[in-house]
C-alpha positions as CSV (number, residue, x, y, z in Angstrom):
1,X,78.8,38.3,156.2
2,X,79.1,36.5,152.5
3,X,76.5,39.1,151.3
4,X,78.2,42.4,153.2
5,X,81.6,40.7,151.5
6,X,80.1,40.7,147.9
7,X,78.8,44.6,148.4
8,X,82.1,45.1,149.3
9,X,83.4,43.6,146.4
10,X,80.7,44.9,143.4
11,X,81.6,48.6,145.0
12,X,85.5,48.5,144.8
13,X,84.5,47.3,141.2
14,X,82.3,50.3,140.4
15,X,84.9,52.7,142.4
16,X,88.0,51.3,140.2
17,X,86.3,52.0,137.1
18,X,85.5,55.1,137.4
19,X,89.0,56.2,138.5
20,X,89.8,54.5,135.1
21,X,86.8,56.4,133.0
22,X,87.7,59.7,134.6
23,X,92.0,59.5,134.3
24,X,91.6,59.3,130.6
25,X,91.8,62.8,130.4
26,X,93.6,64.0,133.5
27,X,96.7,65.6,134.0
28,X,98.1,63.7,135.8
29,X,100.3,61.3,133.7
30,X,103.8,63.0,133.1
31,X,104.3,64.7,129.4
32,X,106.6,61.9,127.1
33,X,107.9,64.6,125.0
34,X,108.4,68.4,126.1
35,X,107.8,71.5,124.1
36,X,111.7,72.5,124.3
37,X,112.1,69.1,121.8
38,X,110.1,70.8,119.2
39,X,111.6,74.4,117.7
40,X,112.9,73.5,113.5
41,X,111.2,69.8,114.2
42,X,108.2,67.9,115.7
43,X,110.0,66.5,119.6
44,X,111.8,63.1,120.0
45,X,109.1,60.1,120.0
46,X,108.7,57.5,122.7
47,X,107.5,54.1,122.6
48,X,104.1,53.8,123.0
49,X,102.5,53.0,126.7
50,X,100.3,49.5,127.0
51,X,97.6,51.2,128.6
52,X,97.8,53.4,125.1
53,X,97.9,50.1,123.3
54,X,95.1,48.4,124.5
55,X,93.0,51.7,125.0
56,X,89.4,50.9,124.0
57,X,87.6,54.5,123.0
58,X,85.0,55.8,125.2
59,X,82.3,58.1,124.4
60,X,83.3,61.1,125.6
61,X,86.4,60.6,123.3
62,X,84.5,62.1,120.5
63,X,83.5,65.3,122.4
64,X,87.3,65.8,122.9
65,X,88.2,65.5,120.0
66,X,85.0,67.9,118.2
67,X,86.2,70.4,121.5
68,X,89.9,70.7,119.5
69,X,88.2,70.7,116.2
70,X,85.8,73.5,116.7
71,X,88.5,75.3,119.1
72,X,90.9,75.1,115.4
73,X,88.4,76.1,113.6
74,X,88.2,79.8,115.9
75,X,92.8,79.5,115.8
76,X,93.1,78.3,119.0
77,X,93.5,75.2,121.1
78,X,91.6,74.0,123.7
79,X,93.5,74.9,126.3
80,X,95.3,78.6,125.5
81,X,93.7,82.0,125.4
82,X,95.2,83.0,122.2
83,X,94.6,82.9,118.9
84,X,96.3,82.7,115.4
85,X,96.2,86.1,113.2
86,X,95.4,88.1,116.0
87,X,97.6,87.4,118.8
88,X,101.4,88.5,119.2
89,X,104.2,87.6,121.1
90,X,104.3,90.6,123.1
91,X,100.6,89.7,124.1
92,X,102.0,86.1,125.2
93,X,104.7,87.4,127.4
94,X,102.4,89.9,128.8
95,X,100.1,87.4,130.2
96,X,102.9,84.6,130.3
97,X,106.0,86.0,130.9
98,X,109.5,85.6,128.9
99,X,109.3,81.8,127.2
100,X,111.6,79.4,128.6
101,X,113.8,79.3,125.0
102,X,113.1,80.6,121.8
103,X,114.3,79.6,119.0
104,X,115.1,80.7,115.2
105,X,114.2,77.9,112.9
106,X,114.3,77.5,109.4
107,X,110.0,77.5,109.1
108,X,109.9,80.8,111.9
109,X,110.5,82.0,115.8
110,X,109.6,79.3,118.0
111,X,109.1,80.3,121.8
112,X,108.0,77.5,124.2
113,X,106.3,77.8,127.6
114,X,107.4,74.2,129.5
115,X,104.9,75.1,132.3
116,X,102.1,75.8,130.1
117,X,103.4,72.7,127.6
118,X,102.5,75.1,124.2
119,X,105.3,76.6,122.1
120,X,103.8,79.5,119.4
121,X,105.5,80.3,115.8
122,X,105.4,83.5,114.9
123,X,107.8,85.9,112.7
124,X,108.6,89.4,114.5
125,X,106.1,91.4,112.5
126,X,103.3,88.7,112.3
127,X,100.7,87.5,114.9
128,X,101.0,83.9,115.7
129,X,100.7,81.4,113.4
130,X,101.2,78.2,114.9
131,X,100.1,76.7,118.6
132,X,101.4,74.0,119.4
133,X,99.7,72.0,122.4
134,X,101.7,69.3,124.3
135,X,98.8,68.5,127.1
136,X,98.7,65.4,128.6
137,X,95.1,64.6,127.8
138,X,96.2,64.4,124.2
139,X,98.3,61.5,125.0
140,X,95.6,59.1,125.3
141,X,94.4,59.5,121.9
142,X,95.2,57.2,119.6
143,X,95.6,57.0,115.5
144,X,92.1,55.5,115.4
145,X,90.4,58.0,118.2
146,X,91.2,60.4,115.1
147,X,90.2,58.6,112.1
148,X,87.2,57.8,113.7
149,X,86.1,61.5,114.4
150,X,87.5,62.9,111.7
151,X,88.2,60.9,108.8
152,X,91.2,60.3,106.6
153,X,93.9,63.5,106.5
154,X,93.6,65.8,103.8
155,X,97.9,64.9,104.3
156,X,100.1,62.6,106.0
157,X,103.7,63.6,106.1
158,X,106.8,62.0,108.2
159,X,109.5,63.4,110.0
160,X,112.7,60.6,110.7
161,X,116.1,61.2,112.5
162,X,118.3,59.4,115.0
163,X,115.4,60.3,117.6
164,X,112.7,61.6,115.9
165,X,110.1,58.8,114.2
166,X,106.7,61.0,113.5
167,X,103.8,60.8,111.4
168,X,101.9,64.5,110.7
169,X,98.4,64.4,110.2
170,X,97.1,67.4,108.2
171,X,93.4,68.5,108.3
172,X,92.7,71.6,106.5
173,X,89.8,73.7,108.0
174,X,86.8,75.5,106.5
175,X,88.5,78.8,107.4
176,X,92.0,77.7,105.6
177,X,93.9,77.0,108.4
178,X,95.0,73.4,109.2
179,X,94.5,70.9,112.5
180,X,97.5,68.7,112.3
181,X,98.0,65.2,114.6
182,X,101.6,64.3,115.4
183,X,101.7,60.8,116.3
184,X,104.6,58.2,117.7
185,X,105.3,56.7,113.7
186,X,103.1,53.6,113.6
187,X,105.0,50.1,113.8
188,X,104.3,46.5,112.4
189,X,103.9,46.0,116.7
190,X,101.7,48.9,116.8
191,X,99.6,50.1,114.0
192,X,97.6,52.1,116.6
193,X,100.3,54.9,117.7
194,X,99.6,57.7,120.2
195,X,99.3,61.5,120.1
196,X,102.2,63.6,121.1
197,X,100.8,67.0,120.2
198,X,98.9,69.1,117.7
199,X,99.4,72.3,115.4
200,X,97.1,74.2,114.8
201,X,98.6,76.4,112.0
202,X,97.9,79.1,109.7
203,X,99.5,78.6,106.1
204,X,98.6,82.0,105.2
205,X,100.3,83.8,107.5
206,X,103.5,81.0,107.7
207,X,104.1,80.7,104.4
208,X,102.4,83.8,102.4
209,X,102.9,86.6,104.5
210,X,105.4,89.7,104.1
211,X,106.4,88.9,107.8
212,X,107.3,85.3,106.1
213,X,108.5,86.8,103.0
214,X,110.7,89.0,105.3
215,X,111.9,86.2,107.5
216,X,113.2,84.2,104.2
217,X,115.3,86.7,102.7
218,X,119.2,87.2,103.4
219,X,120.9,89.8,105.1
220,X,122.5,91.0,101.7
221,X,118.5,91.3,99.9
222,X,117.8,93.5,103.0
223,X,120.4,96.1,103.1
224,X,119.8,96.1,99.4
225,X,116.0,97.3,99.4
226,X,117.2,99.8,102.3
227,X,119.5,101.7,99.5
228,X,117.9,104.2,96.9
229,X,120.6,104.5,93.9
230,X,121.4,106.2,91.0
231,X,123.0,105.2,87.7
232,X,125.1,106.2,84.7
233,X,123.7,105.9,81.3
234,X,120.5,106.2,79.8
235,X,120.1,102.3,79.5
236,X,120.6,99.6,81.6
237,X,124.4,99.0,81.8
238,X,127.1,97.5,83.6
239,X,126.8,100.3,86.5
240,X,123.1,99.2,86.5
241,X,123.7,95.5,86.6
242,X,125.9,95.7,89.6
243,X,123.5,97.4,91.5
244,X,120.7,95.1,90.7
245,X,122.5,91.7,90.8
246,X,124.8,92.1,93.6
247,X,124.1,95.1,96.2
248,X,120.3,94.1,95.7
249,X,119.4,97.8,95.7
250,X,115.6,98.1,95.8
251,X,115.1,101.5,94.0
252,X,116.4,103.7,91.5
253,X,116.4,107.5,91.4
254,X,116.4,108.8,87.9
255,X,118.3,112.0,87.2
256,X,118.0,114.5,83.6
257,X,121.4,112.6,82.2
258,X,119.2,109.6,82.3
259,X,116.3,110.9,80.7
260,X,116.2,111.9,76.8
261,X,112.9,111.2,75.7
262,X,110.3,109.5,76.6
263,X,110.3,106.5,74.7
264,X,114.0,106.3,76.2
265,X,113.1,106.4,79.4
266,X,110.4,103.7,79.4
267,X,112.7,101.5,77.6
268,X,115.1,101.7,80.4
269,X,112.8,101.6,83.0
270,X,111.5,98.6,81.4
271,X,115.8,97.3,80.8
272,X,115.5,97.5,84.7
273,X,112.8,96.0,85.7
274,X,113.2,93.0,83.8
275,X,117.1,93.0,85.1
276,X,115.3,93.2,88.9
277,X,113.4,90.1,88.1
278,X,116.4,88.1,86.1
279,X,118.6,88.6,89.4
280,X,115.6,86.6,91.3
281,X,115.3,89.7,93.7
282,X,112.4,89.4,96.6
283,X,110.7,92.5,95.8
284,X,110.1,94.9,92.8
285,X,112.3,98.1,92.1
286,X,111.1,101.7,93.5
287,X,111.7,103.2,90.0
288,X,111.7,106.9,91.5
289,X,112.3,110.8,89.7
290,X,112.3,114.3,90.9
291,X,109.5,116.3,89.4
292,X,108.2,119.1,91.1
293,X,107.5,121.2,88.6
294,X,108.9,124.6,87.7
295,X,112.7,124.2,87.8
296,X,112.5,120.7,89.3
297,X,111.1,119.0,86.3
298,X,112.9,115.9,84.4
299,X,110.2,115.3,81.7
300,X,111.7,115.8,78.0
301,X,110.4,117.5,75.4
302,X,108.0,117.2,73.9
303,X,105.9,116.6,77.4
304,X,105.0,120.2,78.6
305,X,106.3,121.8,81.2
306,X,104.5,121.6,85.1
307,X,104.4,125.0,86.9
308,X,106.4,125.7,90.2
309,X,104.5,124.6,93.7
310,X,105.1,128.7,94.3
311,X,102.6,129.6,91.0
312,X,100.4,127.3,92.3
313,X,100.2,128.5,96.4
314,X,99.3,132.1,94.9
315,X,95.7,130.5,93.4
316,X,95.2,128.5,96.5
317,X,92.6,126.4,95.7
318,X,93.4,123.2,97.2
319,X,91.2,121.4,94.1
320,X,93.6,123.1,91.7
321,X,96.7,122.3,94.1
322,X,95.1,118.1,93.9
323,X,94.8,118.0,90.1
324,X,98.6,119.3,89.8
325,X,99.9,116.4,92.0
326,X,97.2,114.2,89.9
327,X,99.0,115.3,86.5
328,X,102.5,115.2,88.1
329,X,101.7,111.3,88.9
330,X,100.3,110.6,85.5
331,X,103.7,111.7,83.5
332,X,106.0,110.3,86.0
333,X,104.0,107.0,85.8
334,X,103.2,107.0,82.0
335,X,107.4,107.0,81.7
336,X,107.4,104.3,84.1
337,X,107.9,105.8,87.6
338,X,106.6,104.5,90.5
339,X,107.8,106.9,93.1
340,X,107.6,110.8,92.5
341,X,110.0,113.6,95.0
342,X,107.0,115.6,95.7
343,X,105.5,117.9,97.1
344,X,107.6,120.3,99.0
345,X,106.2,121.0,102.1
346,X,108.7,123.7,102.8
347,X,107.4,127.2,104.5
348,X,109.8,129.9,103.1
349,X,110.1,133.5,104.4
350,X,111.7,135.1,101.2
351,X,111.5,133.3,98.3
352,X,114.4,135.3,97.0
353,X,116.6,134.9,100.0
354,X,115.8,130.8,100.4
355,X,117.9,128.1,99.3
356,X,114.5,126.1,98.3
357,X,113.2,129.4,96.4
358,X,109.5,129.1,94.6
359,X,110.1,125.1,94.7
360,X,107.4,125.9,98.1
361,X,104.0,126.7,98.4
362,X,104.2,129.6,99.9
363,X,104.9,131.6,103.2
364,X,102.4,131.0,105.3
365,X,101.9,127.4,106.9
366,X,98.5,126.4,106.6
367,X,98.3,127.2,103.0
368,X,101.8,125.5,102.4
369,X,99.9,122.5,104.8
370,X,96.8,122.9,102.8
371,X,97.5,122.5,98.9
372,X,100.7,120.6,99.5
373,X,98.6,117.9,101.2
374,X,96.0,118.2,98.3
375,X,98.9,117.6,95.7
376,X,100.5,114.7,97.5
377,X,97.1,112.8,97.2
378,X,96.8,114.1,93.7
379,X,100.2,112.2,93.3
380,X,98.9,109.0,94.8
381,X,96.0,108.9,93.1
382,X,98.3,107.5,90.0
383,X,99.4,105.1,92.1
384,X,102.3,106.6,92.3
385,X,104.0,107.4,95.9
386,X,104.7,110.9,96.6
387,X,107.6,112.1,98.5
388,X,106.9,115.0,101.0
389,X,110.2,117.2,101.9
390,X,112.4,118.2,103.4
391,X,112.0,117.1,106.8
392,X,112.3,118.9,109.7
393,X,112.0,122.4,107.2
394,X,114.4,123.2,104.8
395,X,112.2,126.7,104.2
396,X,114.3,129.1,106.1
397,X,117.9,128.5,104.9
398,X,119.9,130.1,102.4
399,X,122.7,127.1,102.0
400,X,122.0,124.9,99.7
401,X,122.8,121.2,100.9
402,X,123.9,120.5,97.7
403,X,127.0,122.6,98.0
404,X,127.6,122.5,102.1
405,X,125.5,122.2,105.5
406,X,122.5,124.3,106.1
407,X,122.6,125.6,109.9
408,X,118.9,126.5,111.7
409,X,119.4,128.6,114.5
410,X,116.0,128.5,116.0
411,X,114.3,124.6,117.8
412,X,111.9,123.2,118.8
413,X,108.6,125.6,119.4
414,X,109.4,127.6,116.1
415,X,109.5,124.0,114.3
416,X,106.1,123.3,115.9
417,X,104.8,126.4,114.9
418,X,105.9,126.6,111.0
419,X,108.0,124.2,109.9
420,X,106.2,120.8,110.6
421,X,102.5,122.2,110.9
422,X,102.6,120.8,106.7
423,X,104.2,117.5,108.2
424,X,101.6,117.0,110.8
425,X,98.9,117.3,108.5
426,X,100.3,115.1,105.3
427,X,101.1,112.7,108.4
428,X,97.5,112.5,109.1
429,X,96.4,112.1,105.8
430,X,98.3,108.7,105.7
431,X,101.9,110.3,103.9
432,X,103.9,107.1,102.8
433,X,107.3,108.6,103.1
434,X,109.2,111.4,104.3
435,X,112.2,112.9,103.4
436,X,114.6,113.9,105.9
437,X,117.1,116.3,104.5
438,X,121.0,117.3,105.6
439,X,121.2,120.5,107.9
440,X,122.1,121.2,111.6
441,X,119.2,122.2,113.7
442,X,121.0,123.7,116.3
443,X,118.0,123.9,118.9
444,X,117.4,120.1,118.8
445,X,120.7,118.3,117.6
446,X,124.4,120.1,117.9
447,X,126.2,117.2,116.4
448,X,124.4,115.7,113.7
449,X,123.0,117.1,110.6
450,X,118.8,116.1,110.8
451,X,119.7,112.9,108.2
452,X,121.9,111.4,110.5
453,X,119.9,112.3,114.3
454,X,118.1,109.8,116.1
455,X,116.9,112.8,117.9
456,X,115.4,114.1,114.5
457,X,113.8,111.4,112.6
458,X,113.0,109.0,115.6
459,X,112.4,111.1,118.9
460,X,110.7,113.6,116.4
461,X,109.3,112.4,113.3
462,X,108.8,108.8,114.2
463,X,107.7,109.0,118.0
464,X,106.4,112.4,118.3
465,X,104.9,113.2,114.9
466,X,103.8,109.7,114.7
467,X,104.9,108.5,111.5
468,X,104.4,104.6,111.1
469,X,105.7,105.1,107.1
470,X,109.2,105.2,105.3
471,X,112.0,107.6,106.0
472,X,114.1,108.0,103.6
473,X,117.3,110.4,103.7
474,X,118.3,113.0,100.8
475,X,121.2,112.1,98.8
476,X,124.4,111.1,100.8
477,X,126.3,112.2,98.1
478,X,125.6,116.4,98.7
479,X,127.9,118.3,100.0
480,X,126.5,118.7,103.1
481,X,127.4,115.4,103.9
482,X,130.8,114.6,101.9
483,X,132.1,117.2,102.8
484,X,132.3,116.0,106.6
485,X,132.0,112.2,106.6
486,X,132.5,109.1,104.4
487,X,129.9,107.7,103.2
488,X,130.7,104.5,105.3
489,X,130.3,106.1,108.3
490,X,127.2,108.2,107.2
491,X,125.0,105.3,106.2
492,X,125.8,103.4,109.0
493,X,125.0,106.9,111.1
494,X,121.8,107.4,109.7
495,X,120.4,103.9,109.6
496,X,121.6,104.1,113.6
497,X,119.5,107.0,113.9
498,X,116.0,105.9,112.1
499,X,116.7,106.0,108.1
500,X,114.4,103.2,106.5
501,X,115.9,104.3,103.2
502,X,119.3,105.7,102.5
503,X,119.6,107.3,99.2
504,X,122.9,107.7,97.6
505,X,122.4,109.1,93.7
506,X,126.6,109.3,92.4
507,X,129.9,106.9,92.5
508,X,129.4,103.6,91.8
509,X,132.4,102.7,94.9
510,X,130.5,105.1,97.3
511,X,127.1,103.4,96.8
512,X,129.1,99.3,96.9
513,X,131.0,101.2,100.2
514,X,127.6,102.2,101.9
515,X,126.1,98.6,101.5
516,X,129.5,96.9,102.9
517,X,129.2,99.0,105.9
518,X,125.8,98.6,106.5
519,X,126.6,95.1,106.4
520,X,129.7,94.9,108.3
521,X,127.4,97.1,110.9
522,X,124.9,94.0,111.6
523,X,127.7,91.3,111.4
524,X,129.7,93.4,114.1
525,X,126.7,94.2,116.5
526,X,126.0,97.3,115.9
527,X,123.2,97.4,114.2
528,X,121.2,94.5,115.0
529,X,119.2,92.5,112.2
530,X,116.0,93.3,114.0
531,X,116.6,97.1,113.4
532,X,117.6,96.3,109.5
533,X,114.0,94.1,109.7
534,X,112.0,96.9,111.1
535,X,113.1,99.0,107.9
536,X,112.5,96.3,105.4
537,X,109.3,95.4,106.4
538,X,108.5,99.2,106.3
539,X,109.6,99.1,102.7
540,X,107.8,95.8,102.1
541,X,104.2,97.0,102.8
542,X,104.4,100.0,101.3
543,X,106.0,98.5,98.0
544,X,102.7,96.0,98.7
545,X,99.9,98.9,99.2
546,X,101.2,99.9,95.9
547,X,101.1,97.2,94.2
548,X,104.5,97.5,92.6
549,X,105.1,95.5,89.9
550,X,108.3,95.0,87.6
551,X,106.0,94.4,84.8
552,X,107.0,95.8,81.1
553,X,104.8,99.1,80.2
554,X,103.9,100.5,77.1
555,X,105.3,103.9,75.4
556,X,103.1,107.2,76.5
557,X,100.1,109.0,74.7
558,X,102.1,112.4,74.6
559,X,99.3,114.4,73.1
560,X,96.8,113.1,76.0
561,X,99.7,114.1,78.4
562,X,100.0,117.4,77.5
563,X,96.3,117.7,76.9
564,X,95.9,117.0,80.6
565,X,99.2,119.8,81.7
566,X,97.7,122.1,79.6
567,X,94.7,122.2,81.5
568,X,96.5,123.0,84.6
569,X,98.5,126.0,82.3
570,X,95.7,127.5,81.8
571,X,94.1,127.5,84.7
572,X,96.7,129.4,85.9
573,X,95.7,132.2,84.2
């Protein structure tokens, strides 16, 4: 019996430690902090168990701790499917469902899943960039479990409030993003405090992304880079300087009163720029011009003049057509221009009976398609950003916007089979942005003029054509539209119905008007801040693929210019 006793005894021994060994890492024990408590700030602390206190490290403590490491390492955590810089919110909630509360924080979105005990930071147009894990298993590691696998922190930083008492251990990874620790705040009574969760985080994406960049600015910066503006003068003056400084605009459109010569006009482009970056404003000015060519054309003597898109569709040779839009891109940049109204990708049936005239290619769609697409690359291959128009075809009217409202009479299948066949193509060939112009197509909108339709430029250009770049609308200021709305209600209309960019080129009080409204339009509702951020972060990447800069430029080589247009004169002939 003594000896059956002591078996007894040695094997209740054995049994109780292993339940011990094996509930270091369970999930059983009940989460001290919950995912909810950590949105702007790491969650409220709580003391520290004894069992945590008087935890001796096994060995499989070390394979835990190497399973988060290399897990970090890949942007993930141990436990989750997902992974930073790749995976969005929307792919969360499809697999997860709608988060139990997110939250805007001053460092991002925060959206937290209590069941799953993880809450992701993101930015509406960035992937993930933070996973926090609040599993239970991490709770039984200690300040020295850590140290012990991994070393001393690259950085220890502490967060303290009424509830809060955390130290943040910061490990940066070999692929640049960072594992970080947060631990209950060590004590004098215990130097050996416990995990409450980890981060693992990418800095790249939280802090130097345009999704970031875009999350950081104020409502005021981002209805400012939505409006394309003109000026007075022909240097940077007082009209200029409330444009800059206080509506934020991000781009100016350069008109003939504004242009003299060319030494003039790269002074004031320079006058602006460096007024852009005194006004600390996020992003760098669009510094845009009209010139087409033929009787389009801004340039001042002595710079040659370009020939008309119309003397160029009668060589069709889509070579010739490429180095045009190349030479139109090196005088608009060489006066410091970064954005260029052209090509015109217009189909006309009588040049002498249209209101666009031998500003178009041509009749005939796929040469109009053809060499128009050839000169828009030409364009960008100065790195400067053409602007096709005039979305959805401005080739068959005779009334000129400027002076009143253009009616269509035919829709949709006649569109399809002249008017946007240009637009497809240029769309495919990665156009940047389109320009929707002011006239009533009666067979797809009877209210609205196309720069003010959500039918137009989103159920058409955006959703059916499939255009992922800018739209932008022609000047507010024509006729066409002044004549039948203020200019309140028609840029609150057109961002509404799809406008990334409004453009309004006259009237200093129309253009301060327009930004109030838009304003006044997101602080009432109705427009909400998401729609303004979808715009702006439009406007953001393309400013980006371009490399804008407000950087000061030199004055031109006018005899190389006109070395270079005189080479497209002649070969005209």
């Amino acid at each position: 019996m003594t000896r059956f006793l002591k078996n007894c005894v040695f094997v209740l021994l054995i049994s109780s430690l292993t339940l011990f060994t094996s509930g270091c890492f369970s999930n059983a024990q009940p989460e001290q902090s919950t995912p909810s408590q950590a949105q702007s700030t790491p969650p409220q602390a709580q003391s520290t168990p004894p069992e945590a206190q008087n935890y001796s490290p096994q060995p499989n403590i070390d394979s835990y701790i190497n399973e988060i490491v290399t897990a970090a390492q890949n942007g993930q955590t141990p436990n989750e499917p997902f992974t930073l810089g790749e995976t969005d919110i929307n792919d969360i909630t499809h697999k997860w469902g709608k988060p139990n509360n997110v939250s805007d924080t001053k460092v991002g979105l925060y959206a937290t899943y209590d069941n799953n005990k993880t809450t992701f930071g993101y930015y509406r147009h960035s992937p993930i960039f933070d996973v926090r894990d609040y599993s239970s298993d991490l709770k039984k590691l200690t300040l020295n479990d850590i140290e012990k696998a991994m070393g001393k922190p690259n950085k220890v930083s502490s967060y303290d409030d009424h509830a809060v008492h955390q130290q943040i251990l910061v490990y940066s990874l070999k692929n640049g993003k960072e594992l970080k620790w947060i631990i209950n705040k060590p004590t004098n009574e215990n130097s050996n405090s416990s995990v409450d969760h980890i981060s693992v985080y990418d800095p790249e994406i939280a802090d130097h992304s345009l999704a970031a960049q875009l999350y950081n600015m104020t409502l005021d910066e981002k209805i400012g880079q939505m409006l394309m503006v003109g000026v007075n003068g022909t240097t940077a003056g007082s009209d200029a300087k409330e444009m800059i400084n206080n509506l934020h605009a991000g781009g100016i459109i350069f008109y003939g009163s504004n242009i003299k010569t060319a030494n003039q006009t790269v002074d004031f482009t320079n006058q602006l720029k460096a007024m852009n970056q005194s006004a600390k404003n996020p992003l760098p000015l669009f510094m845009s011009v009209d010139e087409e060519g033929g009787i389009v054309d801004r340039m001042p003597s002595p710079i040659l003049k370009m020939p008309s898109a119309f003397a160029v569709g009668k060589k069709d040779d889509s070579d010739f057509s490429y180095n045009v839009g190349e030479t139109l891109g090196e005088a608009v940049r060489d006066l410091g221009f970064n954005m260029d109204y052209a090509p015109v990708l217009d189909v006309i049936k009588d040049p002498s009976a249209s209101a666009i005239g031998k500003r178009s290619f041509g009749t005939d769609p796929n040469l109009v398609s053809r060499l128009g697409v050839a000169a828009m690359k030409g364009i960008r291959s100065q790195n400067v950003i053409p602007v096709v128009k005039h979305f959805p075809g401005y080739g068959s009217v005779s009334v000129d916007a400027h002076q009143d409202l253009p009616t269509v009479e035919y829709g949709r299948n006649q569109l399809e089979k002249n008017d946007w066949l240009p637009y497809k193509n240029a769309i495919k060939n990665d156009a940047d942005v389109v320009m929707v112009t002011h006239e009533l197509v009666k067979g797809l909108e009877t209210k609205y003029p196309a720069s003010m339709s959500s039918t137009i430029m989103t159920n058409m250009l955006r959703d059916q054509l499939n255009f992922k770049g800018v739209i932008m609308t022609d000047d507010m200021t024509m006729g066409a539209i002044a004549k039948r709305y203020d200019i309140q209600t028609a840029a609150v209309k057109s961002v509404e119905a799809g406008a990334d960019v409004v453009m309004i080129s006259f009237h200093k009080d129309e253009q301060i008007n327009a930004f109030h409204a838009l304003k006044q339009a997101v602080v009432k509702g109705t427009i909400s801040e998401q729609r303004i951020d979808d715009s702006v972060y439009r406007i953001m990447k393309l400013k980006q693929k371009y490399k804008l800069s407000d950087k000061r430029i030199g004055y031109p080589n006018i005899a190389s210019l006109n070395n270079d247009i005189e080479k497209i004169i002649n070969g005209l002939k």
